[in-house]
C-alpha positions as CSV (number, residue, x, y, z in Angstrom):
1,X,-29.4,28.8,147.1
2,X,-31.7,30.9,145.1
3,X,-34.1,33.9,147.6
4,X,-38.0,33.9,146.5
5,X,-39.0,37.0,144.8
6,X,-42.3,38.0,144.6
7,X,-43.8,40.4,142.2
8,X,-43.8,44.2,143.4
9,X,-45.9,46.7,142.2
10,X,-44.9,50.8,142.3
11,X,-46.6,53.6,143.1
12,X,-49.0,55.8,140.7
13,X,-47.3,58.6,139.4
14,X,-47.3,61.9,141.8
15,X,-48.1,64.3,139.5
16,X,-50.6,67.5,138.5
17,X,-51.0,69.4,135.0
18,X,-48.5,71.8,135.8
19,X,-45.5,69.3,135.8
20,X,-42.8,70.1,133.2
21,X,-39.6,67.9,134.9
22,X,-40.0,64.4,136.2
23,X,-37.9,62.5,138.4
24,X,-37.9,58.7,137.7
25,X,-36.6,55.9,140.0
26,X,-36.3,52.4,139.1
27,X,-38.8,50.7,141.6
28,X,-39.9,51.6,145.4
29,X,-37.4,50.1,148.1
30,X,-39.2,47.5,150.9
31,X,-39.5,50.8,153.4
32,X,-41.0,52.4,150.6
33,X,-43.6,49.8,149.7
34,X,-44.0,49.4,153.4
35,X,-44.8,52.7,154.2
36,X,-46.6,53.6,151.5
37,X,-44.0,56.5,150.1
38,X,-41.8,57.3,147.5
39,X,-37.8,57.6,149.3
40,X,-39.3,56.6,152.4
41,X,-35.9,54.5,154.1
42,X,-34.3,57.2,156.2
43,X,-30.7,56.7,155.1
44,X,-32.1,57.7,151.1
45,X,-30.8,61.4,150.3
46,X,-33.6,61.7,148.0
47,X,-35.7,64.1,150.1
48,X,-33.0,66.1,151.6
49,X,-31.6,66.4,148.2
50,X,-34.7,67.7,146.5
51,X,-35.3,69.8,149.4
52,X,-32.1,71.3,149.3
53,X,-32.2,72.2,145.4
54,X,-35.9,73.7,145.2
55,X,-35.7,75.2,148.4
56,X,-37.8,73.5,151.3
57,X,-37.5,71.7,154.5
58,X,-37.1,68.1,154.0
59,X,-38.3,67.3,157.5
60,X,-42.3,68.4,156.6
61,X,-44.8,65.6,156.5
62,X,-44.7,63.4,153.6
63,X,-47.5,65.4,152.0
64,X,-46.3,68.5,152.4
65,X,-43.3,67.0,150.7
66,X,-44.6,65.9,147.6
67,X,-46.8,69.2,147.4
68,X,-43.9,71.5,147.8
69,X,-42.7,69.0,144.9
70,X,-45.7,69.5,142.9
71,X,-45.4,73.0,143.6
72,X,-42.2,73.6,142.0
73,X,-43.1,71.5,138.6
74,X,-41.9,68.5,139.9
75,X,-43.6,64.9,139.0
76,X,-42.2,62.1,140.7
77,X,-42.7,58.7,139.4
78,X,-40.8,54.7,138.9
79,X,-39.6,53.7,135.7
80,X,-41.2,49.9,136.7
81,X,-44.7,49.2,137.2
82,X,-43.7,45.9,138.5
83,X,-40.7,43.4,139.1
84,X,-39.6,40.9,140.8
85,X,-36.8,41.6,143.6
86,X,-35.7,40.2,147.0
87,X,-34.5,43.3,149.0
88,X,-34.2,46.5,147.9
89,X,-31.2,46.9,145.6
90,X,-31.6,47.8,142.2
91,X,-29.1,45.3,141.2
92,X,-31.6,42.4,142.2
93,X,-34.5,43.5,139.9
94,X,-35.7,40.6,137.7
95,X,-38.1,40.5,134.9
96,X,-39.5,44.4,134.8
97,X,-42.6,45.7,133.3
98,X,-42.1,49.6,132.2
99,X,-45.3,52.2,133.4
100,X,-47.3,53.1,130.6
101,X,-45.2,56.2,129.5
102,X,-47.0,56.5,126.4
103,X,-50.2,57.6,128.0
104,X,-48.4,59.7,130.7
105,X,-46.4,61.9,128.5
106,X,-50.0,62.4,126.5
107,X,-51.7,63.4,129.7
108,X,-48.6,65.6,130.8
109,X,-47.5,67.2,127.8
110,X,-45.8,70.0,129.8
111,X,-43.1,67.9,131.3
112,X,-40.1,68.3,128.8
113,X,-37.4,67.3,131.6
114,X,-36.7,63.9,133.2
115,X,-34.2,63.3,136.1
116,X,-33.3,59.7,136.1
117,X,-32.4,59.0,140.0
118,X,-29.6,57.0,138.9
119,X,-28.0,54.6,136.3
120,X,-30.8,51.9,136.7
121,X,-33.7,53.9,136.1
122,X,-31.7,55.1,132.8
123,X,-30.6,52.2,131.9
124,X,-34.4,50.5,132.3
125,X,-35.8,53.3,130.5
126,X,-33.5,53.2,127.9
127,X,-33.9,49.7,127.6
128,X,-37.9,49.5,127.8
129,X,-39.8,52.8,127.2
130,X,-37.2,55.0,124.4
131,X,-38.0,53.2,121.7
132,X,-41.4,52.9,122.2
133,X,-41.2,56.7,122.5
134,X,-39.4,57.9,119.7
135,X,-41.4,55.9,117.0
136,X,-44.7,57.7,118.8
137,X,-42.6,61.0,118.2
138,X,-42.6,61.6,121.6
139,X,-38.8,61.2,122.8
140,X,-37.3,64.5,120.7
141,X,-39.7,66.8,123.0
142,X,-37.5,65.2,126.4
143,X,-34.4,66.5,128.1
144,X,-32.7,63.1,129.8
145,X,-30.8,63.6,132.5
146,X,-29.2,61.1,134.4
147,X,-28.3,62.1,138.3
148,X,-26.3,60.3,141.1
149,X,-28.7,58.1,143.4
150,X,-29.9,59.3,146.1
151,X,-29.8,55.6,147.4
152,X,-27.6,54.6,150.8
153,X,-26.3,52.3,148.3
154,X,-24.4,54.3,146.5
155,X,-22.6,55.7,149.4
156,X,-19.1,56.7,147.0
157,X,-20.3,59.8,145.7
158,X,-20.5,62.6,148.5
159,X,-23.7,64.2,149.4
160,X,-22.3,67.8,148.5
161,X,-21.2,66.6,145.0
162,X,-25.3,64.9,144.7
163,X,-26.4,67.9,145.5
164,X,-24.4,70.2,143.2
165,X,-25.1,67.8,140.4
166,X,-28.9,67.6,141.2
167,X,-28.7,71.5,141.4
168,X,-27.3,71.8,137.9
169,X,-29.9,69.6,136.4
170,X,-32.5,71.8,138.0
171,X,-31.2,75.4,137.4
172,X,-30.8,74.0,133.6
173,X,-33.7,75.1,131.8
């Protein structure tokens, strides 16, 4: 028996002119979409991570949050614009429709880095936005990096090891 799946839509890119590294997910989790934040499921690492690494408290509001992001030169955005997906695992998206990264990376030409939280948000912008990049001429200007999920999910990897290898990525400029 086959679960309905209904289309999903992600956030808008968090973002400001003085971005130069982006992190990309794959698509919003249901807390997510439900609260209206990005990493908002309280087992997710993601904030504590990032908190960790650029060096503020992961317990401020979420606005604070994504201004001491922002702050640091950190744009945070979905490699999806929409899907289709029952649940939150990555592993259950379906039929995916990239974010216009053309037009971002125009608009933000500072951001040189991107932190790919995890394999699927790699692998879909591998799959659907590189090539599209690199025959604009954009893609030899950007530093890909893919980190360990920050997702409860992947559970096998221990938080000390995400954060050293999120740390690395970040100190590597």
């Amino acid at each position: 028996m086959t679960t309905a799946t209904h289309p999903l839509h992600a956030f808008p890119p968090l973002v400001d002119e003085h971005a130069h590294t982006l992190i990309l997910g794959s698509m919003p989790g249901q807390a997510s979409l439900q609260a209206g934040e990005y990493y908002a499921h309280p087992r997710n690492g993601f904030w504590p991570i990032v908190a960790e690494v650029m060096g503020f408290a992961a317990d401020l509001p979420y606005p604070e949050r994504c201004a001491a992001l922002l702050a640091r030169g950190c744009a945070l955005w979905d490699v999806l614009a929409t899907c289709e997906r029952a649940g939150s695992l990555d592993a259950d998206i379906r039929n995916g429709t990239p974010n216009n990264f053309p037009a971002f990376f125009a608009q933000y030409p500072r951001i040189t880095r991107v932190f790919f939280n995890g394999s699927t948000a790699e692998g879909e912008f591998h799959r659907k936005v590189l090539p599209e990049l690199t025959r604009l001429g954009i893609a030899p200007r950007l530093a890909l990096h893919r980190l360990p999920s920050t997702s409860p999910a992947h559970a096998a990897l221990p938080r000390a090891e995400k954060i050293a290898q999120w740390r690395a990525a970040w100190e590597s400029r």
